[in-house]
N, C-alpha and C positions, 0 to 999 in steps of 0.2 A: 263226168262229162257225157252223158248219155244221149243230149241231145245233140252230140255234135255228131257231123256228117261224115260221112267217108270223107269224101275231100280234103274237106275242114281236118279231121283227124289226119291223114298221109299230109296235108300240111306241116303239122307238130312235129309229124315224126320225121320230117325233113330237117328240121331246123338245127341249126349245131347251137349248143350253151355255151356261153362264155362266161363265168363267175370268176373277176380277179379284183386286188385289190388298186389302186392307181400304179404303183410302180412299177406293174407288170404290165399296164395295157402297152399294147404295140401302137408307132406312131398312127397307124391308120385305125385303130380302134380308137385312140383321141378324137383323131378329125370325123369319123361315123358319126361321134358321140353328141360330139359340139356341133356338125350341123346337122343333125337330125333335130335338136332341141333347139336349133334354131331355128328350122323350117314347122315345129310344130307350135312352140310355144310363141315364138316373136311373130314370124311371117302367120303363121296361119290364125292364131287365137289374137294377131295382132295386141301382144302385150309386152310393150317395151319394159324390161328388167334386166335386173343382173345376173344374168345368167352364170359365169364364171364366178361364182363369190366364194373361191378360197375355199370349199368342203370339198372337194373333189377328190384330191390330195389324201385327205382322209378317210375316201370312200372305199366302200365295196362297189365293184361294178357289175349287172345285169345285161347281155346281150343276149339277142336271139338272130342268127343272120340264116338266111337264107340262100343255098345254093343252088336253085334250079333254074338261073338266066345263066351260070358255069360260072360266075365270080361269089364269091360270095357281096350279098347285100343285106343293110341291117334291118331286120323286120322290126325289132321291137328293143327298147332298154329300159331302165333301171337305176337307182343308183339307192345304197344305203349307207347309212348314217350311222356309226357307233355311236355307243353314250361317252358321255364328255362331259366337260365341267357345268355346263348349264342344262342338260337334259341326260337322265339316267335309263332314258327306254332306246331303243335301234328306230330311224326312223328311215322307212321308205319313200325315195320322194323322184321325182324328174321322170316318174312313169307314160312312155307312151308306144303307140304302133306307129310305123313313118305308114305313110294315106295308101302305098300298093298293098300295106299286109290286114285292112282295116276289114270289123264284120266276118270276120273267120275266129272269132272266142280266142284271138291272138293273148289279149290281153289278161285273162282266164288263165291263160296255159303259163304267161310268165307269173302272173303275182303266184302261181301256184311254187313255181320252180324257186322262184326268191322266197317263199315261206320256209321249203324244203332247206337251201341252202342254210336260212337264219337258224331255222330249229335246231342243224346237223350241227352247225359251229357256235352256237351260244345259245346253247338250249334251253336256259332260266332267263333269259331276254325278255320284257316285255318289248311289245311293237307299238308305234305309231305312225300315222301318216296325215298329211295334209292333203286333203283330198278336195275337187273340185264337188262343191255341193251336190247338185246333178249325180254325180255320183256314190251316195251315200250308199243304195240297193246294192247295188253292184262290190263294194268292199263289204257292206253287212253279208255278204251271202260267203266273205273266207274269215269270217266271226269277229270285224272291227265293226266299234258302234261306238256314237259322236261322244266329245267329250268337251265340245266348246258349243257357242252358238254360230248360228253361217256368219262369216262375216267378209268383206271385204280384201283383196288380195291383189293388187293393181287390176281393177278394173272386175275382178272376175270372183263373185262368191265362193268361198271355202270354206270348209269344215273340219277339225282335228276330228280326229277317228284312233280310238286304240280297242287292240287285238285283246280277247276277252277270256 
């Protein structure tokens, strides 16, 4: 992270981790969770889906909050995907920053820490992600490279990408 700025850097280092799996989030780490992803993916990217669809439960969860308004607030989440009966890689998915923590390499700093976490606890894992097209540079540069073609995703191009 060389290019990032003081600021930008004493940002990161504010930030608390949260890595649990669902049964341990706390009731207001749900509600963070559920409307953060709802204010990014429906309201903002305007893309009505199902958001809730039953893998949650199963998930590993990604938080990054922030404590310098004295509460904590959620800058940024995550969520992963064990392998299962129909996919045998860990798949990264619901990745985003809420709009106050956006353009500070927020997003850099978590796929870095959810790499960390996946490597330390299932270290012969293969990864994958569905990633917004747009975004290909940005996952190629933590060593995912496409593995489908773009294709359509209610409304919004996407691209499978697995870690290499």
């Amino acid at each position: 992270m060389a290019d990032v700025t003081h600021e930008t850097q004493q940002t990161h280092e504010s930030l608390e981790w949260r890595w649990k799996p669902f049964a341990q989030l706390t009731a207001d780490e749900t509600y963070d969770m559920l409307a953060a992803r709802n204010a990014v993916f429906v309201v903002e990217q305007q893309c009505v889906y199902n958001d809730v669809d039953g893998l949650d439960k199963g998930a590993w969860h990604l938080f990054a909050y922030s404590n310098d308004a004295g509460a904590p607030q959620l800058a940024g989440y995550l969520r992963v995907l064990l392998p299962d009966e129909t996919d045998t890689d860990i798949r990264i998915g619901r990745v985003l920053t809420t709009s106050e923590f956006r353009r500070i390499g927020l997003g850099s700093a978590m796929l870095a820490q959810a790499l960390k976490y996946i490597v330390a606890q299932w270290p012969e894992a293969a990864i994958k992600l569905h990633a917004q097209a747009h975004l290909q540079m940005f996952y190629g540069a933590f060593g995912f490279e496409p593995i489908s073609e773009v294709h359509d995703d209610d409304g919004i191009p996407h691209i499978w990408m697995r870690s290499v």
